[in-house]
C-alpha positions as CSV (number, residue, x, y, z in Angstrom):
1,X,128.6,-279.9,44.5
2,X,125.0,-279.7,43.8
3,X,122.9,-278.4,46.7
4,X,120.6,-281.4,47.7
5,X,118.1,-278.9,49.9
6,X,115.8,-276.7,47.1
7,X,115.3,-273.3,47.9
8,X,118.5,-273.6,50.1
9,X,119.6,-269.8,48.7
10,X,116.6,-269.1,51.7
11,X,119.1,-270.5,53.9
12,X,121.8,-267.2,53.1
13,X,119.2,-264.6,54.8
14,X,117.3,-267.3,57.5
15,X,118.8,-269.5,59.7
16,X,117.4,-273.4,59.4
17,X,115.7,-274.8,62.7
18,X,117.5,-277.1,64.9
19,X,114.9,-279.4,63.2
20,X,115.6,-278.8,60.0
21,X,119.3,-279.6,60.0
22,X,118.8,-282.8,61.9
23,X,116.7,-283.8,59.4
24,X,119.1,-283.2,56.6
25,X,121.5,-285.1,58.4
26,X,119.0,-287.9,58.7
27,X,118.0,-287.9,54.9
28,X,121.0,-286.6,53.1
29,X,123.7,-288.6,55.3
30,X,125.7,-289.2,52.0
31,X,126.1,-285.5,51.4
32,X,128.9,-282.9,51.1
33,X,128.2,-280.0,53.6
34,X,128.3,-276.5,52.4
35,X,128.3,-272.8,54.3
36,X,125.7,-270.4,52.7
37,X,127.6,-267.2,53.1
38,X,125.6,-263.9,54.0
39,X,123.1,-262.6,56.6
40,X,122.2,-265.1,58.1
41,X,125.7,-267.2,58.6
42,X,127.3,-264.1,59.2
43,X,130.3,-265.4,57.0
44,X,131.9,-263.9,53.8
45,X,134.6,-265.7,51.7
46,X,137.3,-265.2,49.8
47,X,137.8,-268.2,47.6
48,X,140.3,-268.9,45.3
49,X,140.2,-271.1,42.4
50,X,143.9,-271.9,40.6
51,X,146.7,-274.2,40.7
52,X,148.7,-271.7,39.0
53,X,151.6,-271.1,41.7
54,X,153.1,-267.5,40.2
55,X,149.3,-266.3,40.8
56,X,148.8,-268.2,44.0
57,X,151.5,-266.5,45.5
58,X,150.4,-263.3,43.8
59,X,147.6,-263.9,45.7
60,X,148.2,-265.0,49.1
61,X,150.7,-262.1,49.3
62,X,147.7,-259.4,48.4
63,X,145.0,-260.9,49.8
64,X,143.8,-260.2,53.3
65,X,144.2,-263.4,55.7
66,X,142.1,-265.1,58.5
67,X,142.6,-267.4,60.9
68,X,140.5,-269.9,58.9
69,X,141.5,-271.5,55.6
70,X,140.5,-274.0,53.7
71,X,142.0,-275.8,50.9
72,X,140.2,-278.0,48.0
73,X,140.9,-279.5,44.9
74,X,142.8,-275.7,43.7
75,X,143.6,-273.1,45.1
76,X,142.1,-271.8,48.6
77,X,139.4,-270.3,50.5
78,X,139.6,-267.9,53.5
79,X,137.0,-267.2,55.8
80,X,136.4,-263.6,57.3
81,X,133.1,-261.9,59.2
82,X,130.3,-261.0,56.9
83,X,129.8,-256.9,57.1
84,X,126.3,-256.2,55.0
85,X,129.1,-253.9,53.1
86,X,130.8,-256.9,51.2
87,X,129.8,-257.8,47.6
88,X,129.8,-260.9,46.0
89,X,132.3,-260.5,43.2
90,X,134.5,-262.4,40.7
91,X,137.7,-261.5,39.1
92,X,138.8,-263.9,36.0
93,X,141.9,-263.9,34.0
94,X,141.8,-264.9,30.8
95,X,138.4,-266.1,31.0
96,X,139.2,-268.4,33.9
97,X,137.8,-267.9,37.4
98,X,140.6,-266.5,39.4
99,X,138.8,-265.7,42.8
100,X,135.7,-264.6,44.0
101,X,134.3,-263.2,46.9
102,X,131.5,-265.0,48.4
103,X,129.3,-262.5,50.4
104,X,125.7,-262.9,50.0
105,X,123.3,-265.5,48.3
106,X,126.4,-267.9,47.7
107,X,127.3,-271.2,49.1
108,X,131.2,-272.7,49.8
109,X,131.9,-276.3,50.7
110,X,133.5,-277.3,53.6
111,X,135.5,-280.2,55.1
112,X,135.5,-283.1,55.4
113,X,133.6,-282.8,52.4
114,X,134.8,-284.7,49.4
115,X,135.2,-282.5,46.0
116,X,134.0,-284.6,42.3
117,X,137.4,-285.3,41.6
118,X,137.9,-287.6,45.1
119,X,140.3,-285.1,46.9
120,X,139.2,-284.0,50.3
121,X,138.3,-280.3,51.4
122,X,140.3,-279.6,54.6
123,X,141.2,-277.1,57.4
124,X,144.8,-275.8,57.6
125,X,145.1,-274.9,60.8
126,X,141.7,-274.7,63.2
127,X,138.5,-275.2,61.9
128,X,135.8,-273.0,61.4
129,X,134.2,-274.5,64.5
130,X,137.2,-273.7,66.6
131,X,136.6,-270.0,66.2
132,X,133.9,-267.9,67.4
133,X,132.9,-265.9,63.9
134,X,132.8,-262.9,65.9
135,X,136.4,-263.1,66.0
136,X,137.2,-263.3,62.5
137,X,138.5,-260.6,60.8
138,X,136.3,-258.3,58.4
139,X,136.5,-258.9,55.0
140,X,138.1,-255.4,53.6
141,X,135.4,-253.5,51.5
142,X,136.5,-253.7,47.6
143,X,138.5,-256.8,48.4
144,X,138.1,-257.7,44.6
145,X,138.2,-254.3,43.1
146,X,141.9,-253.4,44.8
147,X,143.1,-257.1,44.1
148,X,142.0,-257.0,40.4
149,X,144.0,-253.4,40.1
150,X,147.2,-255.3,41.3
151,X,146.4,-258.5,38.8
152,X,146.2,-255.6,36.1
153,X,148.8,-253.8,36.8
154,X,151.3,-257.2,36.7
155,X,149.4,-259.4,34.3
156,X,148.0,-256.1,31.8
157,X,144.6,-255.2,31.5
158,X,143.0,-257.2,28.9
159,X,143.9,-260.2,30.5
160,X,141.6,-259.4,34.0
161,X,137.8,-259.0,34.2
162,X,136.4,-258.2,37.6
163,X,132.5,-258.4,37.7
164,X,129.9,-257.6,40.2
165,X,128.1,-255.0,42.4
166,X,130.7,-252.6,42.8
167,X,133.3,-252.4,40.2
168,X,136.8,-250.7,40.4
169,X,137.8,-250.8,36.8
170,X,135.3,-248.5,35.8
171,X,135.2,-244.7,37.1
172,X,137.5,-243.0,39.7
173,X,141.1,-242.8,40.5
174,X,141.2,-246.6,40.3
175,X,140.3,-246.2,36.6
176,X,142.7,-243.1,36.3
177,X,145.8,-245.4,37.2
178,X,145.1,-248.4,34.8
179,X,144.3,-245.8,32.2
């Protein structure tokens, strides 16, 4: 899961030349592939890291949904149109990664890679080739924020931490309810 291409967070604000990708495919032919998500994909994700299956359905029913999903070793990702507005974000519970949102200087990987553990990374459904990104839905703005209110409110505060750029737990009427 190690990018094999140095400098490749470049590759979340620049597009790589024709050139450049058919020479990765020429010298790093035993590689996984990954998405950089951001500016210059024009892709944000929401990806999803449990096998717990109360919080997975907690999840999938809160969550907004796409067209494109993919599915992994745990959990889930889902693929939406990057809006310059989206922050990348994590929420954990109990310490452990629960989601994040993947907007800009990240990277997800994507079938038919193979994850560490020897399981496959696949599609359900169409892949994101079979879509033009144009048509995928925007990712909601505080995607994290409202999902780590509804995680607190069934799960209790203490036991959900939601870091980065924008946070929902910490002023405003968001604050006022968990309070």
């Amino acid at each position: 899961k190690m990018p094999a291409i140095k400098g490749w967070n470049d590759f979340c604000v620049n597009k790589p030349t024709k050139e450049q990708i058919e020479q990765w495919g020429l010298t790093f032919n035993d590689s996984n592939i990954a998405l950089t998500t951001g500016a210059a994909s024009g892709i944000a994700v929401i990806d999803v890291d449990t096998n717990d299956a109360e919080l997975l359905e907690v999840l999938r029913a809160n969550l907004p949904s796409s067209p494109i999903e993919r599915v992994g070793s745990k959990g889930f990702a889902r693929f939406f149109k990057w809006n310059n507005v989206s922050k990348t974000e994590t929420v954990k519970m109990n310490g452990e990664v629960i989601f994040e949102v993947l907007a800009d200087n990240k990277k997800i990987t994507i079938p038919p890679s193979i994850h560490p553990n020897g399981m496959e990374y696949v599609w359900v459904g169409p892949s994101l080739l079979d879509i033009d990104k144009n048509d995928l839905p925007t990712l909601p703005p505080n995607c994290a924020g409202n999902l780590n209110s509804v995680l607190s409110a069934l799960y209790g505060v203490d036991a959900v931490s939601h870091k980065g750029k924008v946070s929902s737990m910490t002023n405003g009427r968001t604050d006022a309810l968990v309070k």
